[in-house]
C-alpha positions, 0 to 999 in steps of 0.5 A: 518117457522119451522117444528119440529124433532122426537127429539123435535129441530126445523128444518127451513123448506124451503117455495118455491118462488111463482112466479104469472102469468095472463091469460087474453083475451077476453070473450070465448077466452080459458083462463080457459080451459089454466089455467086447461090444465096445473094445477097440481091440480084440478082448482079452478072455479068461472063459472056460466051459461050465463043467459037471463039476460045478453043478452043485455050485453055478446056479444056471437057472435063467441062463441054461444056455450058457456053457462058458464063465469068467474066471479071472477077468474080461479087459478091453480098451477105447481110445477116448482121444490123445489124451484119454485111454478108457480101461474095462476089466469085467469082473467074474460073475461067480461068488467062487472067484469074487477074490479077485475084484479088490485087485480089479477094482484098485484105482477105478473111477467107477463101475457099470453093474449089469443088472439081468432081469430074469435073475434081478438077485443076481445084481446084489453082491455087485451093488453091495460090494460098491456101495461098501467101497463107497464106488460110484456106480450106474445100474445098466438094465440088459433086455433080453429078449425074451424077458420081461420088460420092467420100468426103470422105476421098478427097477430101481425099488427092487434093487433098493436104489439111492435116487442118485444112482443112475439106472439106464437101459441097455443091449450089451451086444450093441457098441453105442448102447454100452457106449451110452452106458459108459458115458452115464457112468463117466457123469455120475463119477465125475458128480461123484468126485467133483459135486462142485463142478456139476 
């Protein structure tokens, strides 16, 4: 790619590497309020209201309060420098829109799995769907307030955990929170792809 000089030559303009990262979980877990603490640019939402129609199909137990869902995907940006371009596009939470994760998770250097103590189980298909995919991921543990507080350990056990996988506290509402989460999980990928040169 080029840009053109006031003298009419052509000068190579430098594009930044995009690197592509996931934010998983279950359904209410955070990942579109993570995706937008942490955007530089105003996110892009594809939520639509929870209606009576789903009823018998979203399982809002833990979550009464939510009235809205992701239906295709959340997509925000940060400027790691200008070199860097961090990509996030938070998957829907709900199994009925888990078509579109193959195509959101093409090309991702890893995932960030929301993981809501109040509804652990929730974390599951978001776990086994990575390791499947052989996807380096870390788990971020949302705090609710309100929920019960578990060690990182236990945690960990519920969710059946290889020891290498990081597992990390957070508050998806708070930009440096999400932003140490995505450090974490730039780490652990690049153990992941290049364990010579850590």
């Amino acid at each position: 790619m080029a840009f053109a000089r006031s003298d009419g030559r052509s000068l190579p303009m430098k594009v930044p590497i995009a690197v592509k990262i996931l934010i998983a979980g279950g359904f209410g877990a955070g990942k579109t309020t993570m995706v937008g603490s942490v955007s530089e640019t105003r996110p892009l939402r594809t939520e639509e209201t929870l209606s009576d129609r789903g009823t018998d199909i979203d399982d809002t137990s833990g979550v009464e309060q939510k009235t809205t869902t992701t239906v295709a995907m959340d997509f925000g940006r940060i400027t790691i420098g200008p070199d860097h371009v961090l990509y996030l596009f938070g998957t829907p939470g709900q199994e009925r829109f888990w078509f579109v994760w193959d195509e959101l998770a093409l090309g991702a250097l890893g995932a960030v799995v929301i993981a809501d103590t109040r509804r652990l189980d929730g974390s599951f298909p978001s776990i086994d769907y990575f390791e499947r995919r052989r996807t380096p991921f870390v788990v971020a543990v949302n705090c609710f307030e309100g929920a019960r507080t578990y060690q990182l350990d236990e945690i960990r056990l519920a969710l059946d955990l290889n020891a290498r996988i990081p597992v990390v506290l957070c508050d998806a509402r708070r930009r440096e929170s999400s932003k140490k989460v995505l450090v974490a999980l730039v780490e652990h990928a690049l153990r992941a792809h290049h364990p010579a040169a850590t």
